[in-house]
N, C-alpha and C positions, 0 to 999 in steps of 0.2 A: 963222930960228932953229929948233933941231928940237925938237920937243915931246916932253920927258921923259917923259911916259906914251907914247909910241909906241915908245919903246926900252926899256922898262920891264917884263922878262918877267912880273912878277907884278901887275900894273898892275891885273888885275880883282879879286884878291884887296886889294889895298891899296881898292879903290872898296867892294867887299862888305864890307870891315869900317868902313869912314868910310860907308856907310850903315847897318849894325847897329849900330853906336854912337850913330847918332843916332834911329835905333829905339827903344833901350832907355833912351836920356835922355827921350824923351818921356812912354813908357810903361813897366811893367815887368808888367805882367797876361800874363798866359798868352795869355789871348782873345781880346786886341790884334794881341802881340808874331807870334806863332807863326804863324799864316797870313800876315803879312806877309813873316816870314824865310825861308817857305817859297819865296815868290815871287822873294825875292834870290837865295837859293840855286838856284833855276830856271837863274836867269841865268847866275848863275857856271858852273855846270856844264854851259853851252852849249858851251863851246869848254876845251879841256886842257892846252892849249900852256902856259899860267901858273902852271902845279905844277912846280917844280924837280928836276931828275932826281934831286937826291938825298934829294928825299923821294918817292920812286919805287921804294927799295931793299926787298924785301921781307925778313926776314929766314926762318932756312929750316928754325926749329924753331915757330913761332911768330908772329902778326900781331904784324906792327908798327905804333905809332904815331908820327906827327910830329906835334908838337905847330907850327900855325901861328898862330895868335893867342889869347892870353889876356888877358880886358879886366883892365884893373885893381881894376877895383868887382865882379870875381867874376861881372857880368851875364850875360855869352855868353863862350863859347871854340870854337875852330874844329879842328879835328884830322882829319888825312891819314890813312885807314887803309888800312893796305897788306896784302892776302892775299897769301900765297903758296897754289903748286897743293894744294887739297884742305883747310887751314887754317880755322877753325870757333871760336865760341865755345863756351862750357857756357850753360846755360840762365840766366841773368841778366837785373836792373831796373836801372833809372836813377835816381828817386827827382827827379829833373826832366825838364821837356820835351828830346824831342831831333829832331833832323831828320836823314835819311840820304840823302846824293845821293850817286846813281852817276856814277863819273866814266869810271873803264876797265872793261871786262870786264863782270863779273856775278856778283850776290850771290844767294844765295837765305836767308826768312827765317820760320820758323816761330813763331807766336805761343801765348804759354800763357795759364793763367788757371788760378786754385786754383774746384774741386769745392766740391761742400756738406762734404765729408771735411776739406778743408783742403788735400787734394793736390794737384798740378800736372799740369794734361792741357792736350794740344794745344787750340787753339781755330781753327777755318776750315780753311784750306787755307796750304802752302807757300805764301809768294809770292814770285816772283822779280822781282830789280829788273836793269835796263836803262840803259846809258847815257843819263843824263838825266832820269831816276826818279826822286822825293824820296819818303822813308817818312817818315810820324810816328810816334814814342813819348810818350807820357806817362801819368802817372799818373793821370789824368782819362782818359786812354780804351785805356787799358792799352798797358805798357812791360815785359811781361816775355816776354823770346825766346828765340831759339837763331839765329844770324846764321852763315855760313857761303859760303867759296868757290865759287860755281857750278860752275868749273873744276877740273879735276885736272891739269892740265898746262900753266896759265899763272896768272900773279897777277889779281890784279883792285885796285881801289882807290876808294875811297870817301871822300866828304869829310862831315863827322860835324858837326854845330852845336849846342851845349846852350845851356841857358837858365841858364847859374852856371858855376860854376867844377866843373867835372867830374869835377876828381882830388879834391874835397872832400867830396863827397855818400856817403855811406855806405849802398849798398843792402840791403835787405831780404835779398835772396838771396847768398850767399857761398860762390862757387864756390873752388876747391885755390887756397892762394895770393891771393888775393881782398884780404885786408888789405894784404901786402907790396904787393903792384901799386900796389894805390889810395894808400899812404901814397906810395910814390916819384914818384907822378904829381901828388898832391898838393904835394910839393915843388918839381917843378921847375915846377909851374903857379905856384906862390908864390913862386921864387926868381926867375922869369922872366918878368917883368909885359909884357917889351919881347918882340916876336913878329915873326918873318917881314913880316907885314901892317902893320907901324908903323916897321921900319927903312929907313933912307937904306940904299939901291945898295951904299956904300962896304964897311956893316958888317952888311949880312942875311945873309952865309952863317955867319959865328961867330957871328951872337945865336940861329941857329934851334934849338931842342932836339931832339934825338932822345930819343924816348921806347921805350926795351925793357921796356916795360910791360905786354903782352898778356895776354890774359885765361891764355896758359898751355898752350893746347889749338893740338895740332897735325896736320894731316892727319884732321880731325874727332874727333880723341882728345883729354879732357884729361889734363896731366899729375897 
């Protein structure tokens, strides 16, 4: 008999969220959760074959999201970010933990931190990530960036893991457009509990959502 998970393009993605799920039933602490997620995500981002080409489509004013798993209990959600060449946030927080693995190409990611003023200045160095690369954010060891294409002449992609529901967190910082995004990604995180990572073969290409939610900012411009 032939084993369904060997014909099962997304097979590692369906094991990575049937292990984050039973992650976050255990525990839900930060300090637990996050260095172990980190390590799932290691895995998953070993090999690329299991991301579906058509969450692979960049779009060409702006970063795309696919939304690929949203738990039900808000815990974690997993989302496919897709750059096109040259493509960029605006400076932006999270407001929970996140994890960033590189899957294609290459990101590069500059971290902030507000002054004795109350201003926003760089902190460290650029860092660039690498196929296979996981970054941390949070708000226990700062979560405010500026994330951006490496590339100017091909996409890249990134798989994104929060600790809640993502489209729900309302951050501190609110770049053009910032409310409409967050509210429409909040919707379809809530109208769409059922995710890539939790459907039968028959029916994951009509439950997956596409999200044209980007932060808005294209070719390292925002609008």
């Amino acid at each position: 008999m032939t084993n369904p998970a060997a014909t099962d393009q997304i097979a590692p993605l369906r094991h990575f969220v049937a292990q984050m799920t039973q992650l976050v039933s255990q525990s839900q602490a930060e300090e637990i959760v996050r260095p172990k997620a980190k390590a799932l995500l290691h895995e998953l981002i070993k090999t690329d074959g299991w991301l579906p080409d058509f969450c692979t489509v960049p779009h060409p004013q702006y970063y795309q999201q696919y939304l690929l798993h949203a738990d039900p209990l808000e815990r974690f959600s997993v989302v496919s970010f897709v750059w096109g060449p040259g493509q960029a946030t605006p400076i932006h927080d999270h407001m929970v933990w996140g994890l960033i693995g590189m899957l294609r190409g290459s990101e590069k990611g500059q971290r902030y931190a507000r002054n004795a003023a109350g201003q926003l200045e760089p902190i460290g160095q650029e860092e660039t990530l690498l196929p296979g690369d996981v970054d941390e954010v949070s708000p226990t060891i700062g979560d405010i960036h500026i994330v951006k294409n490496a590339f100017d002449d091909q996409p890249s992609i990134s798989i994104h893991v929060y600790g809640g529901n993502i489209g729900a967190e309302t951050p501190c910082l609110r770049p053009t457009n910032w409310i409409r995004q967050k509210l429409c990604l909040r919707l379809l995180l809530t109208a769409n509990s059922q995710s890539l990572g939790s459907l039968s073969s028959n029916s994951r290409r009509t439950k997956l959502v596409q999200l044209h939610v980007g932060f808005g900012a294209t070719r390292n411009h925002a609008r």
